[in-house]
C-alpha positions, -999 to 999 in steps of 0.1 A, spaced: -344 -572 257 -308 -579 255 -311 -579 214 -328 -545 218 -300 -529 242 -270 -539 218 -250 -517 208 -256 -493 175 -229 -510 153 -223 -483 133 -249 -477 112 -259 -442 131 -292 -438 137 -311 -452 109 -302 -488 116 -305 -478 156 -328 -512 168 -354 -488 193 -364 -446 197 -356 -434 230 -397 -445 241 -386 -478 233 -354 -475 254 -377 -459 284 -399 -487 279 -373 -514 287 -356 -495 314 -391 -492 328 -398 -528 332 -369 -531 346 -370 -513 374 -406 -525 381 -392 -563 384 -360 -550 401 -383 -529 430 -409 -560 431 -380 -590 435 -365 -562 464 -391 -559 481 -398 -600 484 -362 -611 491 -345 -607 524 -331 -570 534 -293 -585 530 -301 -602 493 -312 -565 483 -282 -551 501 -258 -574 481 -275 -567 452 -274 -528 457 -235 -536 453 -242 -552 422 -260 -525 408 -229 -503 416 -205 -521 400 -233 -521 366 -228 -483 367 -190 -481 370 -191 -507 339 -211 -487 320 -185 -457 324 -158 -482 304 -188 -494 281 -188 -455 268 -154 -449 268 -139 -480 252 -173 -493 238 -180 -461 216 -145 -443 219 -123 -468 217 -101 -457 247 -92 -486 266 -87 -477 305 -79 -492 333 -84 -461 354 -123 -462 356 -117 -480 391 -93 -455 405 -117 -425 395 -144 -447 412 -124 -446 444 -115 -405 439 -155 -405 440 -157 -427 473 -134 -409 489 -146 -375 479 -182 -384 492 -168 -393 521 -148 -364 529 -179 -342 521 -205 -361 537 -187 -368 567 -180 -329 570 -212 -313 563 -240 -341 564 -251 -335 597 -252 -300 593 -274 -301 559 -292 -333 571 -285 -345 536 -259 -365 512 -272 -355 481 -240 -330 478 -222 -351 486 -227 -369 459 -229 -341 434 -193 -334 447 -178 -364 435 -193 -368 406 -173 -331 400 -144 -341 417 -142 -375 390 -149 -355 365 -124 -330 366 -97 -357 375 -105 -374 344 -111 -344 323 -72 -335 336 -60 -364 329 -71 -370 299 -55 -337 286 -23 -347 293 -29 -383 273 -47 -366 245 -32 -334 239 2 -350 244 -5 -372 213 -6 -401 237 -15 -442 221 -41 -458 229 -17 -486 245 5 -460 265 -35 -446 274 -36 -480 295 -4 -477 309 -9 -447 324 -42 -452 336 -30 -486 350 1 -465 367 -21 -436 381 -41 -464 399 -13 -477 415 3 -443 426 -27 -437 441 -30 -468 458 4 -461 474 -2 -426 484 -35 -430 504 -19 -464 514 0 -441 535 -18 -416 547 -24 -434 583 -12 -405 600 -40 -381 616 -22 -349 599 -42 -367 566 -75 -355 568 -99 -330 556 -120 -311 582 -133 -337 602 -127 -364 579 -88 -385 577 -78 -409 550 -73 -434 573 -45 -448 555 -45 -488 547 -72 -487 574 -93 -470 554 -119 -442 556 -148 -455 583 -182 -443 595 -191 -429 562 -232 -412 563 -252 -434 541 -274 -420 517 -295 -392 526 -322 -369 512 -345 -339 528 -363 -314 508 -364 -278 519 -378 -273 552 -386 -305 559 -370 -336 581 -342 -358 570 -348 -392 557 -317 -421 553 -330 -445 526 -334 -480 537 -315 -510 522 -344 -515 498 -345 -481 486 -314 -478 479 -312 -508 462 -343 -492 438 -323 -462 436 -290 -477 427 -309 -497 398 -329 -469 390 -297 -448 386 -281 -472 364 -309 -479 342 -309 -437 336 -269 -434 330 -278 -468 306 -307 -451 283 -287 -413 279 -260 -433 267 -286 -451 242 -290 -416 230 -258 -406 233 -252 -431 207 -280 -421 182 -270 -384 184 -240 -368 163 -216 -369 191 -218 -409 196 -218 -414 158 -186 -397 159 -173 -414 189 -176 -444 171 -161 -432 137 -131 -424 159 -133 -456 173 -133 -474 139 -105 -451 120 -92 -418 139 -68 -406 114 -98 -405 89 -120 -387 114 -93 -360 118 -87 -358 83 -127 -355 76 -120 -320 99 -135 -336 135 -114 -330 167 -105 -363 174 -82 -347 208 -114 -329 223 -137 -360 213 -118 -381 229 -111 -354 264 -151 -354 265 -158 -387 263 -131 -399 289 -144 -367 312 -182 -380 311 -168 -417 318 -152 -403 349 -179 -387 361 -202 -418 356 -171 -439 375 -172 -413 403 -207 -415 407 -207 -446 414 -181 -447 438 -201 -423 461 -229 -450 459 -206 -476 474 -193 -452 499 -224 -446 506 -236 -480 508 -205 -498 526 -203 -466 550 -164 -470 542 -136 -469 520 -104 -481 516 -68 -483 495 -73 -518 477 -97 -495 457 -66 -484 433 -54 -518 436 -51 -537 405 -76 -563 410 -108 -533 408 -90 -522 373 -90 -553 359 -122 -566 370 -142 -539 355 -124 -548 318 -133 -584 330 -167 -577 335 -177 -559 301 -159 -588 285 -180 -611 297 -212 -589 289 -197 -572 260 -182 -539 258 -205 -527 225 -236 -528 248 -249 -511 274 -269 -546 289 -231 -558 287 -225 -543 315 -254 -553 337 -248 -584 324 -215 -589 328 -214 -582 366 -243 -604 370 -225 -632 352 -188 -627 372 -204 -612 407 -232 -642 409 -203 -667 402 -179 -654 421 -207 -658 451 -216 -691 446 -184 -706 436 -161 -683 452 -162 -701 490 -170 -686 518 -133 -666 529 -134 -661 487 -101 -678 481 -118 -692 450 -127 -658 438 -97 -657 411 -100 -689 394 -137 -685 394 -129 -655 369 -102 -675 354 -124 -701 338 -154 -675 333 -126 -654 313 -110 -682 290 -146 -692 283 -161 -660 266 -126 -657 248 -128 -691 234 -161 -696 228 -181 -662 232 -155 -634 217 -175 -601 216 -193 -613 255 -226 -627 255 -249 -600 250 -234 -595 215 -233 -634 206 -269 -637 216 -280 -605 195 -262 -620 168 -279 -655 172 -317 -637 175 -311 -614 143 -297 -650 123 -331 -667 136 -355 -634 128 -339 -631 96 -346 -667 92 -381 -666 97 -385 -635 80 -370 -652 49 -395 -682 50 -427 -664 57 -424 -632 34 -411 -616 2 -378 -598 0 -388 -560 7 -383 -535 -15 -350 -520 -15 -353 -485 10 -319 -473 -11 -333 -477 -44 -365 -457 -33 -341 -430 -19 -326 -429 -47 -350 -421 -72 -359 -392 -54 -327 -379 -62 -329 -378 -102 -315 -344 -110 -298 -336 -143 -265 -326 -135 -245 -341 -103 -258 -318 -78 -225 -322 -53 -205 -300 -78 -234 -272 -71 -229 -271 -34 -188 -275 -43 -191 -242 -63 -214 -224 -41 -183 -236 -13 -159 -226 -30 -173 -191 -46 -169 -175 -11 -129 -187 -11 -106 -166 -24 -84 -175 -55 -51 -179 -40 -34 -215 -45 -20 -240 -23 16 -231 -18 49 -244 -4 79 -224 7 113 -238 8 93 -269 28 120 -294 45 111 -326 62 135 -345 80 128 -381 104 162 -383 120 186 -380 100 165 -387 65 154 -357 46 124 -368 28 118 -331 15 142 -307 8 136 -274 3 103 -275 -20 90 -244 -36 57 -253 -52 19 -232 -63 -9 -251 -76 -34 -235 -91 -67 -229 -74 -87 -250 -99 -78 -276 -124 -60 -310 -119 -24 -313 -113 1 -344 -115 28 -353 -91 48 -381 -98 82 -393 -95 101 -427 -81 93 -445 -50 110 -425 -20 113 -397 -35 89 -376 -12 52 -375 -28 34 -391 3 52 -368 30 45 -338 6 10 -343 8 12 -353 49 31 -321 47 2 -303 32 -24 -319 49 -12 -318 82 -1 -353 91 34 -347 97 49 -313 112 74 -289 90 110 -291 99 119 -259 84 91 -236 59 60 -231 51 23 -235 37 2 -215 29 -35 -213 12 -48 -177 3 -19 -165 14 -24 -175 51 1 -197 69 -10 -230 76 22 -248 89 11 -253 124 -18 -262 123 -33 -294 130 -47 -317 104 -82 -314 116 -83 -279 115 -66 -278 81 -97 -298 70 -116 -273 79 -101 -248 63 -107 -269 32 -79 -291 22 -89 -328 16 -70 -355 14 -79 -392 2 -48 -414 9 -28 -439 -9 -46 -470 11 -82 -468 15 -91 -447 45 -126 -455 50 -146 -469 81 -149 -507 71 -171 -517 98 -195 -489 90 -224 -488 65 -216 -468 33 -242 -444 37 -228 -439 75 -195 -432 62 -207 -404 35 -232 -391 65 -200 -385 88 -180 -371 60 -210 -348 53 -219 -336 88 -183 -325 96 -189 -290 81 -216 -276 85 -226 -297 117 -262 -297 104 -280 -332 105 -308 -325 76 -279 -311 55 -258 -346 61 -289 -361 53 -294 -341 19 -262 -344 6 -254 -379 16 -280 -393 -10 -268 -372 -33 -231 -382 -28 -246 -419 -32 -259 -413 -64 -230 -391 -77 -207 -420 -70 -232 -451 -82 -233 -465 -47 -271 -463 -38 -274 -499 -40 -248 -506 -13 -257 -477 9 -265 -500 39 -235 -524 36 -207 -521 51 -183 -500 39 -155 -530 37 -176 -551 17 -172 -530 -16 -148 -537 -44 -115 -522 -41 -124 -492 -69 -156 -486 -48 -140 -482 -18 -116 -457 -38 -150 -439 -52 -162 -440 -13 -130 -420 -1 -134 -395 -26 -166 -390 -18 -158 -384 15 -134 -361 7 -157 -343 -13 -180 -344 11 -161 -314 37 -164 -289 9 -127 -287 1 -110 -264 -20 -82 -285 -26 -81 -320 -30 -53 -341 -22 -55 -375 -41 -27 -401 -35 -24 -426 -60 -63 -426 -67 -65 -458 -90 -39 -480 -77 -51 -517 -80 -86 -505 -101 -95 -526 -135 -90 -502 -168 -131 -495 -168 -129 -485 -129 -96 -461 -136 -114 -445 -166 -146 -440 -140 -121 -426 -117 -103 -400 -143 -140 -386 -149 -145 -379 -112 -115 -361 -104 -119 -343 -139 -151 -333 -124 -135 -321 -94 -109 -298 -111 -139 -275 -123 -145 -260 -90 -117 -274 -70 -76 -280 -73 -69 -314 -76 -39 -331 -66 -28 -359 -79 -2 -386 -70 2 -413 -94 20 -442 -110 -2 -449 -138 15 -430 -168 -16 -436 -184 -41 -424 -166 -16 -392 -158 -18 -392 -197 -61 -392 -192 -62 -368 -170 -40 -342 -190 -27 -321 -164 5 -300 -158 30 -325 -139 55 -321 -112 84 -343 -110 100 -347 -76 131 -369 -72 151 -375 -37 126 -348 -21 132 -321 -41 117 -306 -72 132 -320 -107 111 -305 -134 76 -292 -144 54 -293 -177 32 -314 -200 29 -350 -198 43 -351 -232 71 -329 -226 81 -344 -201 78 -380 -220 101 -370 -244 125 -360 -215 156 -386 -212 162 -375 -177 124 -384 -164 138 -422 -177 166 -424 -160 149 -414 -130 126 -441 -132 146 -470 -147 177 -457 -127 201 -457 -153 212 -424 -139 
């Protein structure tokens, strides 16, 4: 079970281990042993574990956004208190009047939500890094741990409900349902308990699906790479917003259960403890799995309670030891260490009781046999509804303090064909083409393609428009297959699934990777993960490609492989090209640009420019 429930490592949803009937299958069974083993242990055993199940759901909220997303938090436990609190300001206002909690509820799980979805504007949309994401999470805990830490005063309340201050929030309504009509029933401590796993076991399986679907392959792209993922043309900002806004509303949600299930609520909440122990627990479990997280608290919270004494003065070096243990000796938490242990000892087996299986790539592959590369047909049918205007520059100036890195660069490329940019180290090539692509902001200028002005926008949107840009370093996902990195390239633009599927085997066979489609990406050879990158590139449809120094490190066979690809490009595209090689700038026989302390030396043919004793002294800095 706990193999089955591990997280999709990336592969999307080809290598995803179970369908969704196979997901509802396990959560099935259990919640059939989770209702039996209630309803045989004592009412308080099914009570404590009700709290257990709790505590499951609020990890799951960090399992999805740090798991998939990649955002660490340590605010899921202050959104889980906003929840409490919110369900016990409704409930206590209007759940004798309804006969009914259920609102109540449905309230928080709003009020989470839209807390999260707030927050997380500000941290996204202000450009905010992942280690300042924790910061502030970690600080907005603790603010509010000190504000409703003082709100002992009775001029703190809602309606009929106070804070309560460092006293806490008391005679909470416990959970309560009545249909239409009819008579209002409170669920007993073993119901609840059902409903509390049942509820977890739900949240567990959508985000199963979650994962298989476009949005979670994305999520975990981002995860894996986000400048790539922007640069492929996905909002990485608004990804990231909707991810951290559903987490919040899973955190809420299950703060109202422990309202609900305590019948109070109090400041220690926000403490810092509750943050840290729900990063402890899916730790422990493992945070690329949704079983990490039942796992996990069953692990700490069954320790804790059996070691932890009586008055729980034990409690922290219980976690202590249970911490330094998984770091040491389990890294990736439990679930993931015994998934990995299960699929070494089926594979195993497998090996010694039957023959290698075909290959599934080479089969896919031969059903994509067609005479010419078929990626340049869908490039030109692109590309045929652009308009002929060039990529263009105007009087462009960069500046990072008090360094100009451009200055004042007037340049047109034409809107097909391959053009050469090359000149000494520092003297601007990179930051033109982040300049272009959207990576760094304009201090003074502008860009424009077909005539409209580009200069503000972001670099995802930029992609969209078609401008592609394959950087000097390999930006691929490592961790990924390669066919999942050519699927995410390929679904970026026209969000349609059976065209990602189409055109990935055909990018596979245009770039002679077929028979490493299921590896992972960081497994190729350097030129292959250069080939990869272009294909991803070429992928979004662009009209202009941006290449930055395409064959750097490649053997003489895998540059000459290289020049043919982006010679193939230039018929439908306009290639960019920054390079080093002289010779393969001599291959490739394009016009070339010389830039030299950010601004624009000369233009013309390779062998012009050769000849030219200037371009020398540039480069051996005789000058």
């Amino acid at each position: 079970m706990m193999a089955h429930l591990t997280r999709l490592a990336g592969t999307g949803a080809r290598s995803a281990r179970g369908s969704l009937g196979t997901d509802l299958s396990v959560a099935g069974l259990a919640l059939a042993a989770a209702a039996t083993l209630g309803n045989l242990v004592e009412e308080f055993t099914a009570f404590e574990w009700s709290l257990w199940a709790i505590q499951a759901i609020l990890a799951l909220s960090l399992v999805l956004i740090w798991g998939y997303g990649g955002i660490f938090s340590f605010g899921q436990a202050a959104i889980y208190g906003i929840g409490g609190y919110t369900y016990g300001f409704w409930a206590i206002n209007f759940a004798d009047n309804t006969g009914e909690s259920l609102t109540a509820v449905a309230a928080a799980v709003v009020v989470g939500a839209a807390f999260a979805g707030l927050l997380g504007y500000f941290m996204f949309y202000g450009n905010v890094t992942n280690v300042y994401v924790a910061i502030i999470t970690l600080a907005t805990s603790l603010v509010l741990f000190a504000f409703v830490n003082s709100t002992s005063g009775s001029e703190y309340r809602i309606g009929d409900a106070p804070f309560g201050g460092y006293n806490g929030m008391t005679r909470i309504p416990r959970l309560t349902w009545r249909l239409p009509g009819g008579a209002s029933h409170e669920l007993t401590r073993v119901q609840f308990f059902v409903v509390c796993v049942a509820a977890g076991l739900v949240i567990a399986v959508g985000i199963r699906v979650l994962s298989r679907r476009s949005f979670g392959r994305i999520a975990v792209a981002m995860q894996h790479n986000e400048l790539r993922t922007e640069l492929t043309g996905y909002n990485v900002r608004a990804h990231k917003l909707a991810l951290f806004t559903i987490g919040g509303g899973i955190a809420a949600f299950a703060g109202a259960l422990f309202a609900a299930w305590g019948r109070f609520i109090s400041p220690p909440v926000f403490s810092l403890t509750p943050a840290a122990l729900v990063v402890i627990w899916i730790l422990v479990g493992s945070r690329f799995s949704v079983a990490g997280a039942f796992i996990g608290v069953l692990i700490v919270e069954g320790l804790s309670s059996w070691a932890g004494g009586s008055d729980g003065n034990n409690e922290p070096i219980v976690l202590g030891a249970i911490l330094i243990f998984i770091v040491l000796f389990l890294p990736g938490g439990v679930v993931a260490n015994a998934a990995k242990a299960w699929a070494v000892a089926s594979s195993k087996a497998a090996n010694r009781w039957s023959a290698p299986p075909a290959s599934p790539d080479s089969a896919q592959a031969s059903q994509v046999q067609p005479a010419t590369p078929p990626v340049l047909d869908w490039m030109a049918e692109a590309n045929g509804k652009r308009s002929n205007s060039p990529i263009a520059t105007r009087m462009v100036t960069k500046r990072f303090g008090g360094l100009t890195a451009v200055d004042n660069v007037t340049l047109e490329f034409p809107s097909t064909g391959v053009s050469c940019l090359i000149g000494p180290n520092g003297a601007g090539k990179s930051t033109l083409f982040g300049l272009l692509s959207g990576q760094y902001s304009v201090t003074d200028g502008l860009v424009l393609l077909d005539e409209q002005n580009l200069t503000k926008w972001p670099a995802f949107q930029r992609a969209r428009q078609g401008i592609g840009v394959k950087l000097q370093v390999a930006s691929i996902y490592k961790e990924l297959s390669v066919r999942e990195n050519l699927w995410l390239a390929c679904f970026a633009m026209p969000h349609n699934r059976a065209t990602a599927d189409v055109r990935t085997e055909q990018l596979l066979e245009w770039l002679e990777l077929g028979g490493h489609a299921q590896s992972p990406a960081g497994t190729l050879s350097h030129g292959q993960q250069q080939w990869l990158e272009i294909g991803m590139v070429v992928a979004t449809n662009p009209c202009v490609v941006l290449l930055d120094e395409p064959t750097a490190g490649m053997t003489r066979e895998e540059t000459r492989r290289t020049g043919e690809l982006v010679s193939q490009l230039g018929e439908w595209a306009s290639v960019i090209v920054v390079e080093h090689d002289m010779e393969f700038v001599r291959q490739l026989g394009a016009p070339v640009t010389v830039l030299h302390r950010g601004r624009l030396f000369t233009q013309g043919s390779f062998d012009d420019l050769s000849r030219d004793e200037r371009i020398l002294d540039i480069y051996l800095g005789r000058e």
